[in-house]
PDB file of N, CA, C and O in Angstrom:
ATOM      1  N   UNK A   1      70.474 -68.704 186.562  1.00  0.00           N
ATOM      2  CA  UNK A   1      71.067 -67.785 187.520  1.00  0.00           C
ATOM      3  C   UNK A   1      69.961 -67.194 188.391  1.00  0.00           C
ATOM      4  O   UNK A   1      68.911 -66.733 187.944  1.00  0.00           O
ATOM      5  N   UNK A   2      70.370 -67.264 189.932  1.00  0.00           N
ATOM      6  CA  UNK A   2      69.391 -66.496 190.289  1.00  0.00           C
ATOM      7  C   UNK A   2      69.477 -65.053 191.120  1.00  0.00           C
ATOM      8  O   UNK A   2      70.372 -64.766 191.915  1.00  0.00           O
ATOM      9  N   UNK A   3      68.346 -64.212 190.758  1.00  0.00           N
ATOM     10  CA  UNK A   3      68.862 -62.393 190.797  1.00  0.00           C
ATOM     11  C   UNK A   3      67.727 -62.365 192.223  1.00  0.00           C
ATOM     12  O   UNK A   3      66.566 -62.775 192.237  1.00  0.00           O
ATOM     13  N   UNK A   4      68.379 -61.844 193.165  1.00  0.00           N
ATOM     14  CA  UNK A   4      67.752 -61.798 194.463  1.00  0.00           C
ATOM     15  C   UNK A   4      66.862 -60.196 194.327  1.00  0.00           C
ATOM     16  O   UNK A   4      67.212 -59.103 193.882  1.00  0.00           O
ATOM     17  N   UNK A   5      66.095 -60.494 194.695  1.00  0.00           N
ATOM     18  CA  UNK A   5      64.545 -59.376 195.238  1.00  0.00           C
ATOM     19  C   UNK A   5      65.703 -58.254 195.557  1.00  0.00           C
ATOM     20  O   UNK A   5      65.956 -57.396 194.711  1.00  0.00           O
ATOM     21  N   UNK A   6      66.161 -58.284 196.393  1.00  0.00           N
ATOM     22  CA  UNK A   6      66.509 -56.871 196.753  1.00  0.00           C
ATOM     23  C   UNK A   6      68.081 -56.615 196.451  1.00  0.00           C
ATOM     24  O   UNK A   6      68.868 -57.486 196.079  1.00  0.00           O
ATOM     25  N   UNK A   7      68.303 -55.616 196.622  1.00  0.00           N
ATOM     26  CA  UNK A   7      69.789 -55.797 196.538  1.00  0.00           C
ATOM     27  C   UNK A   7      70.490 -54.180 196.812  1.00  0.00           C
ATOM     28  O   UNK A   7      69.908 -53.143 196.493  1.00  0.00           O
ATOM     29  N   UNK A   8      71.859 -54.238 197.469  1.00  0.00           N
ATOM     30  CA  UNK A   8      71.837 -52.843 198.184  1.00  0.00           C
ATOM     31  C   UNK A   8      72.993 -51.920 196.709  1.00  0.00           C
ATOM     32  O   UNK A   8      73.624 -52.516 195.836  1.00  0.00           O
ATOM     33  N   UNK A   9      72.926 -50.618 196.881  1.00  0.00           N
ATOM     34  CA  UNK A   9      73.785 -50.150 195.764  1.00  0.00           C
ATOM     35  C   UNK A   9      74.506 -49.503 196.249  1.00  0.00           C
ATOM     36  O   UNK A   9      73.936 -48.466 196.588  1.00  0.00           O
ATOM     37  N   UNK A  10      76.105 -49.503 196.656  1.00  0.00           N
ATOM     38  CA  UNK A  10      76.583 -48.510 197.494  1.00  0.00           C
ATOM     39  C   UNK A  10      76.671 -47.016 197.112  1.00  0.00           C
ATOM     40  O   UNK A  10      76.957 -46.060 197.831  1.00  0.00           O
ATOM     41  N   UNK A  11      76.361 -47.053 195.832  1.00  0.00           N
ATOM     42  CA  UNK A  11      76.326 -45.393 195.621  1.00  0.00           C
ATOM     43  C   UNK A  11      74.975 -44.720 195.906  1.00  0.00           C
ATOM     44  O   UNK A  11      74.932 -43.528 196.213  1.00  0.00           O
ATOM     45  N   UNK A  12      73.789 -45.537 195.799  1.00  0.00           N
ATOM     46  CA  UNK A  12      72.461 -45.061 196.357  1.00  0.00           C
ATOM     47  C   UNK A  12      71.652 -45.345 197.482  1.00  0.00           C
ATOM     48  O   UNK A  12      70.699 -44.632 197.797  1.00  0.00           O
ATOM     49  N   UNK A  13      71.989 -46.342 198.089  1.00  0.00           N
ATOM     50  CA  UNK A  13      71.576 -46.164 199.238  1.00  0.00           C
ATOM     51  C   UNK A  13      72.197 -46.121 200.549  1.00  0.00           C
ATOM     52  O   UNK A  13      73.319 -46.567 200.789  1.00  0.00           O
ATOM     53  N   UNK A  14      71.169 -45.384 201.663  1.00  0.00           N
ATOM     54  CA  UNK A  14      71.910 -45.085 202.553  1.00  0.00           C
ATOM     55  C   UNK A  14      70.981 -46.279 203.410  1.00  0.00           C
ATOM     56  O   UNK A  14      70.137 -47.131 203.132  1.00  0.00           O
ATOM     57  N   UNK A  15      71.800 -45.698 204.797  1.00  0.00           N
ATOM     58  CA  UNK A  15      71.595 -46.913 206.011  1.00  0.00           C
ATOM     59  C   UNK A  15      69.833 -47.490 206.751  1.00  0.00           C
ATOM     60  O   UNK A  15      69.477 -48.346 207.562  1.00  0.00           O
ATOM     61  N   UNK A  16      68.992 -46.217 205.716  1.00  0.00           N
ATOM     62  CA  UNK A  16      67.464 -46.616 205.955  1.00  0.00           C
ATOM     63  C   UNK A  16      66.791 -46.690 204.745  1.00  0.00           C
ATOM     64  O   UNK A  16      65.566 -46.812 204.707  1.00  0.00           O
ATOM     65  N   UNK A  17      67.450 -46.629 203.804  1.00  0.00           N
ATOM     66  CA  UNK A  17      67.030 -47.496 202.750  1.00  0.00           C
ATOM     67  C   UNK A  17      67.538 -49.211 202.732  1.00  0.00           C
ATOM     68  O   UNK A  17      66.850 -50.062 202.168  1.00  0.00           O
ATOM     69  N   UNK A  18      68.566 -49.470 203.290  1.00  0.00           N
ATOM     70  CA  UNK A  18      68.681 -50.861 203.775  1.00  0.00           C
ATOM     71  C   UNK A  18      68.233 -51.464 204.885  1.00  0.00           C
ATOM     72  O   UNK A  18      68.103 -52.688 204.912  1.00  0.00           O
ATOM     73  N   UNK A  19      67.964 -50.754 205.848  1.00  0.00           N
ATOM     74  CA  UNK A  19      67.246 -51.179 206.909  1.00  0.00           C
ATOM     75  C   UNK A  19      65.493 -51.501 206.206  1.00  0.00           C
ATOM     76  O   UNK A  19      64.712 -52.303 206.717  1.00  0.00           O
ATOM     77  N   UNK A  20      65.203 -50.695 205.011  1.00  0.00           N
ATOM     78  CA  UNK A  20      63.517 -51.242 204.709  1.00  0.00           C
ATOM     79  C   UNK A  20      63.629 -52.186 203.612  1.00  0.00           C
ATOM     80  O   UNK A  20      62.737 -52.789 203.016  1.00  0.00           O
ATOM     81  N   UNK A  21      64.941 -52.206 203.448  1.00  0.00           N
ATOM     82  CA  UNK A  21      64.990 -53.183 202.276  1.00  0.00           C
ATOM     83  C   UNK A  21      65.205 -54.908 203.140  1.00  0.00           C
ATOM     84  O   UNK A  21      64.855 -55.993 202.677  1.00  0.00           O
ATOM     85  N   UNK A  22      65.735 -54.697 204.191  1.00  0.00           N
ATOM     86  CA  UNK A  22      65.742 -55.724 205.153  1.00  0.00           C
ATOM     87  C   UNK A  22      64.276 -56.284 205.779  1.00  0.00           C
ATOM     88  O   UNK A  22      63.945 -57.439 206.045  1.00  0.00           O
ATOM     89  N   UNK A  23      63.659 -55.245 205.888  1.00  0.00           N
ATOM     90  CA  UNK A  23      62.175 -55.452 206.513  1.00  0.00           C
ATOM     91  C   UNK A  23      61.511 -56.110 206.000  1.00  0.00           C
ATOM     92  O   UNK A  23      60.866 -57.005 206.547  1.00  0.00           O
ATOM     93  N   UNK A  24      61.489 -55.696 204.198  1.00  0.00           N
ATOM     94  CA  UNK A  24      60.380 -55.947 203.760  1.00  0.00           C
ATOM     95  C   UNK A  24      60.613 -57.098 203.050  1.00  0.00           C
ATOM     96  O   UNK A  24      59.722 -57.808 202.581  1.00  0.00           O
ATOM     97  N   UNK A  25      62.410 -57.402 202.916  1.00  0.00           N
ATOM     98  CA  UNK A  25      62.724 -59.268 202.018  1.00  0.00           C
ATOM     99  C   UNK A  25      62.373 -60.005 202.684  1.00  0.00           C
ATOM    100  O   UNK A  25      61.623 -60.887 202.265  1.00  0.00           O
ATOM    101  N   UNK A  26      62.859 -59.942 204.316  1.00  0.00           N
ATOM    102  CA  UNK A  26      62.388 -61.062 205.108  1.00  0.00           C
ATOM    103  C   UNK A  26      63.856 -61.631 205.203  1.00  0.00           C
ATOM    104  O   UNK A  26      64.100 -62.226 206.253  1.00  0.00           O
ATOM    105  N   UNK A  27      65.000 -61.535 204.161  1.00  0.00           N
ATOM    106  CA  UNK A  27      65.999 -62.294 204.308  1.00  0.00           C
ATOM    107  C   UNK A  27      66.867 -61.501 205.070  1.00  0.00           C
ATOM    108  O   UNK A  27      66.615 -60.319 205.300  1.00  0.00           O
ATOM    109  N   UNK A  28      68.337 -62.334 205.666  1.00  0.00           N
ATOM    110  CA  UNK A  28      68.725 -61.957 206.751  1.00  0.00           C
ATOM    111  C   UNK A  28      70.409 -61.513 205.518  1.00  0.00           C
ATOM    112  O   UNK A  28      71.474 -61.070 205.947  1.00  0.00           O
ATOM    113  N   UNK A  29      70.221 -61.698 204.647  1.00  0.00           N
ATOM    114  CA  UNK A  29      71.719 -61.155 203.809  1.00  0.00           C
ATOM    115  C   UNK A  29      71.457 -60.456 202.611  1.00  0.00           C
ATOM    116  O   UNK A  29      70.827 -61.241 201.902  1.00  0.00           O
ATOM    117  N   UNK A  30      71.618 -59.363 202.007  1.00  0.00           N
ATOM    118  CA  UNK A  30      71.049 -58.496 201.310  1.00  0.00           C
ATOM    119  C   UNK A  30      73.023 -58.245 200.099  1.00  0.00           C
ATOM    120  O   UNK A  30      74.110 -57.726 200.355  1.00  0.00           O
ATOM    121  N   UNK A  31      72.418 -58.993 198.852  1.00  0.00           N
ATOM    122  CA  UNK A  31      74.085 -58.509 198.056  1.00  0.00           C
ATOM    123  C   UNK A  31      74.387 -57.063 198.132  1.00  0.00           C
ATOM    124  O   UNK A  31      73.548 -56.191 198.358  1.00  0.00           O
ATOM    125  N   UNK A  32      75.605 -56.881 197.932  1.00  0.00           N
ATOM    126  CA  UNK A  32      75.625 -55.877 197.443  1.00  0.00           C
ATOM    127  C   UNK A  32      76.608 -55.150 196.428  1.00  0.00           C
ATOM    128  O   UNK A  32      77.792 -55.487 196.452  1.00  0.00           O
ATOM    129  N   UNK A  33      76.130 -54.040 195.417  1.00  0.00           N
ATOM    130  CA  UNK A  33      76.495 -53.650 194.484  1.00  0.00           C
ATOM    131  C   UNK A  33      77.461 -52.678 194.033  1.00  0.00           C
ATOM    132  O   UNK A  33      77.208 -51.598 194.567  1.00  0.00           O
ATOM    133  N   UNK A  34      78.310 -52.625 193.388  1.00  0.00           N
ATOM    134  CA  UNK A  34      78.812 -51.172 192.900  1.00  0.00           C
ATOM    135  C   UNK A  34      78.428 -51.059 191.556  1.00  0.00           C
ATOM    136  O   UNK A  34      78.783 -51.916 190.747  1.00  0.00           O
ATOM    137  N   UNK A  35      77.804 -50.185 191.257  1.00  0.00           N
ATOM    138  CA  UNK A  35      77.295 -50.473 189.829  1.00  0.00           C
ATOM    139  C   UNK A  35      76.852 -51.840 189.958  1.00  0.00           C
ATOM    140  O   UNK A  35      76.327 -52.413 190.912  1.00  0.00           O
ATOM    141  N   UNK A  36      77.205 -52.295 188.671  1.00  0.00           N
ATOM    142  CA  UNK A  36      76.708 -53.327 188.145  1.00  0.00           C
ATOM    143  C   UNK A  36      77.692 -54.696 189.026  1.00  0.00           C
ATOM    144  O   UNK A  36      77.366 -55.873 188.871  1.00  0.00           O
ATOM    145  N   UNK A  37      78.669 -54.364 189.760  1.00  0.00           N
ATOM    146  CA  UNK A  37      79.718 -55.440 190.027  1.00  0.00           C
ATOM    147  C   UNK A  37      79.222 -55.393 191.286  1.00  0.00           C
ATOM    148  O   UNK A  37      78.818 -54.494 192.023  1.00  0.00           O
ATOM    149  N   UNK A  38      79.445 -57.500 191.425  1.00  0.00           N
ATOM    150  CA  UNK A  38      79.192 -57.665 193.000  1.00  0.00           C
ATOM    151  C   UNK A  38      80.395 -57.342 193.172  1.00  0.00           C
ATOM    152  O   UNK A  38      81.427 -57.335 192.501  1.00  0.00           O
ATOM    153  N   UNK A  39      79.928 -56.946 194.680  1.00  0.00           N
ATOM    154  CA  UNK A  39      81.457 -56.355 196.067  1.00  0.00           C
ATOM    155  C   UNK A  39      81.298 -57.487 197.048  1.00  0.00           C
ATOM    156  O   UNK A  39      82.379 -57.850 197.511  1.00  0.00           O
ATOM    157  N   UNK A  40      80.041 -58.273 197.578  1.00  0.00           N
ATOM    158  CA  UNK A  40      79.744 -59.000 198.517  1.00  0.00           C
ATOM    159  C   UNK A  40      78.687 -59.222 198.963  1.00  0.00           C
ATOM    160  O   UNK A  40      77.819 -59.378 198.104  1.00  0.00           O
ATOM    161  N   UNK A  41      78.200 -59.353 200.515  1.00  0.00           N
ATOM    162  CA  UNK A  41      76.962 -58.856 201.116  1.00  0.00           C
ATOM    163  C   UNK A  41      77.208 -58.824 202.117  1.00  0.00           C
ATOM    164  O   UNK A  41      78.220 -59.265 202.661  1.00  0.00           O
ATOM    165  N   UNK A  42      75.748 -57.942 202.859  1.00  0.00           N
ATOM    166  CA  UNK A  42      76.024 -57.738 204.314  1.00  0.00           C
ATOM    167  C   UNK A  42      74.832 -57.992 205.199  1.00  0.00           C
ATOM    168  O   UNK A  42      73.782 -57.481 204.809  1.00  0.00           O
ATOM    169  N   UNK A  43      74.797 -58.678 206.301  1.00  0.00           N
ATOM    170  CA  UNK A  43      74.124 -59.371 206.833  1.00  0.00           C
ATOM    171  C   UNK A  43      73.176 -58.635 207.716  1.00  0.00           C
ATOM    172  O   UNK A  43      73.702 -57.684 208.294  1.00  0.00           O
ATOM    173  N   UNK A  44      71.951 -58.824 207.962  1.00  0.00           N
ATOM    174  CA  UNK A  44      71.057 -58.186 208.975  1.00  0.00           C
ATOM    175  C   UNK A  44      71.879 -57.909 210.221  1.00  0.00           C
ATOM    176  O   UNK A  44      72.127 -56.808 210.714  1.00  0.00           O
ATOM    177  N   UNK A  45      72.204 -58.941 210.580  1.00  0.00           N
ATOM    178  CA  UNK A  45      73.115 -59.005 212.213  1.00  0.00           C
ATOM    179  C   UNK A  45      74.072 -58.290 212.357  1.00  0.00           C
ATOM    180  O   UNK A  45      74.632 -58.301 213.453  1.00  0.00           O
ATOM    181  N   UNK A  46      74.432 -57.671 211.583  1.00  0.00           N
ATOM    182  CA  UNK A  46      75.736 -56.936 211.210  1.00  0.00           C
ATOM    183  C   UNK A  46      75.345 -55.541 211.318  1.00  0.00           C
ATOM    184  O   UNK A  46      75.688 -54.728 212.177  1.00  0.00           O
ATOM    185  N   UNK A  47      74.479 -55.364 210.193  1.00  0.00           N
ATOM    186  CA  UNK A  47      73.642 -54.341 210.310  1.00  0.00           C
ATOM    187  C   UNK A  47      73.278 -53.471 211.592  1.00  0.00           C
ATOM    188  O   UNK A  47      73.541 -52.298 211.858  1.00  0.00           O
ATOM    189  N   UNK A  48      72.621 -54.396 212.256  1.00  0.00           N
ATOM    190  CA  UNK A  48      71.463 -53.780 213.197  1.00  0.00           C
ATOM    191  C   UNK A  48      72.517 -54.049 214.691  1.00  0.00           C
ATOM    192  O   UNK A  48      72.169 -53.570 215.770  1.00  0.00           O
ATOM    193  N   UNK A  49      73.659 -54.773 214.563  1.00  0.00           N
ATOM    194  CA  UNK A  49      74.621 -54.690 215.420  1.00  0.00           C
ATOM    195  C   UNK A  49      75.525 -53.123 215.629  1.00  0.00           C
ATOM    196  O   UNK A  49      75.613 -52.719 216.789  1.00  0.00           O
ATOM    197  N   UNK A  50      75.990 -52.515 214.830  1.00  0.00           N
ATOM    198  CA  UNK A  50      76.648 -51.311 214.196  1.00  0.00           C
ATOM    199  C   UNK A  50      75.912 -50.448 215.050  1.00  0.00           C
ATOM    200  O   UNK A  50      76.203 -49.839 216.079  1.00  0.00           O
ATOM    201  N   UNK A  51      74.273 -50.613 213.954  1.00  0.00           N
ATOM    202  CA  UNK A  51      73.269 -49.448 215.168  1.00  0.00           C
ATOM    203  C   UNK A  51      73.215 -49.502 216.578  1.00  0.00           C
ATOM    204  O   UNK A  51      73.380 -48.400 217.102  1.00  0.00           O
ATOM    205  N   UNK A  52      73.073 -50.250 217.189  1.00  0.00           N
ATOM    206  CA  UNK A  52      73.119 -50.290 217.988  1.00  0.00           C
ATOM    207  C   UNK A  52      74.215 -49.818 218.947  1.00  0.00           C
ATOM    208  O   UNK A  52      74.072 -49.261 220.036  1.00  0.00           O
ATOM    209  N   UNK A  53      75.261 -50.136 218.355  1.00  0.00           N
ATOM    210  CA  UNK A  53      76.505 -49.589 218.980  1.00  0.00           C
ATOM    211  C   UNK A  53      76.539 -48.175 218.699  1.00  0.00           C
ATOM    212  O   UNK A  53      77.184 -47.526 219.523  1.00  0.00           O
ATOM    213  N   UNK A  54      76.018 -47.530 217.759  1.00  0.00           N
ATOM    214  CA  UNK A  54      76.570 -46.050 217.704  1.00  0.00           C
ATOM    215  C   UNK A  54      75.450 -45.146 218.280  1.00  0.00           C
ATOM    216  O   UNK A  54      75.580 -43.923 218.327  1.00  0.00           O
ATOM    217  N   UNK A  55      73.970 -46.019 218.863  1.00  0.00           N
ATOM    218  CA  UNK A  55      72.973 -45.516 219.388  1.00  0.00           C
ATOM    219  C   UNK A  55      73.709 -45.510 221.148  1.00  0.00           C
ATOM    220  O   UNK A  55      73.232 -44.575 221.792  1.00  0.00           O
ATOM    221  N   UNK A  56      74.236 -45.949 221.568  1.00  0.00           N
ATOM    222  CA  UNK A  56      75.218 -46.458 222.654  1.00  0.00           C
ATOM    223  C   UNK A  56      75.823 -45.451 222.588  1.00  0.00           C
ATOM    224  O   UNK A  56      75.391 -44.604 223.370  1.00  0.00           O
ATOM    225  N   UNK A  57      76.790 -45.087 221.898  1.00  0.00           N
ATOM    226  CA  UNK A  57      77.988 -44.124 221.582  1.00  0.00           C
ATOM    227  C   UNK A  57      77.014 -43.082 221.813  1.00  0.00           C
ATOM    228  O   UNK A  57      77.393 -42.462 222.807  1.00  0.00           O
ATOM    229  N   UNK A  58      75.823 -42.547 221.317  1.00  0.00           N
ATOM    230  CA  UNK A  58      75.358 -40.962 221.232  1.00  0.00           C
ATOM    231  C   UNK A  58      74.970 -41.370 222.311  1.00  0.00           C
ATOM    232  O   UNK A  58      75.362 -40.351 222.878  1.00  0.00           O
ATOM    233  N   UNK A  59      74.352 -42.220 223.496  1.00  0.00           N
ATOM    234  CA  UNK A  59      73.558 -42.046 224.509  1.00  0.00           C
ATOM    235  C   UNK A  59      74.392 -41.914 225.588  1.00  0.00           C
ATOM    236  O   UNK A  59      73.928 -41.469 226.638  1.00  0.00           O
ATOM    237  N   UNK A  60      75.901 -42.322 225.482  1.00  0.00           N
ATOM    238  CA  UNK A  60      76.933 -42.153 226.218  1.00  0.00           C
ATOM    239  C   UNK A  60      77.234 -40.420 226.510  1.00  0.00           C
ATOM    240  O   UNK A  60      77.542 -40.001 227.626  1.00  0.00           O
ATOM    241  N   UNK A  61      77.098 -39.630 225.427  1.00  0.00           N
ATOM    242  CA  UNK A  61      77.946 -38.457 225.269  1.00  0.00           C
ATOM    243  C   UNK A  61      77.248 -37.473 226.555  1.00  0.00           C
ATOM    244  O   UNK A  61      77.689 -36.346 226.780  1.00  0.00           O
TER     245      UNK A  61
END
């Protein structure tokens, strides 16, 4: 079985603890956890897409 380097926890981390957890794997899909159970994963592009849009949204106001 193989257990990937990083991996996100939805009860502990927030949106810049995954953004350095993205930086520093190098990989572009990061699993992720509830507890101990996979839920899925979520993709860099996805990620840094979101930001962008809500950096948009505040620069709009």
């Amino acid at each position: 079985m193989f257990t990937p380097a990083q991996m996100i926890h939805i009860e502990e981390d927030d949106m810049e603890s995954v953004a350095t957890k993205f930086q520093h794997s190098g990989t572009y899909n990061l699993v992720v956890l509830n507890g101990n159970k996979y839920v899925g994963f979520v993709s860099r592009a996805n990620v840094f897409s979101k930001y962008r849009e809500i950096l948009r949204s505040f620069s709009e106001e």
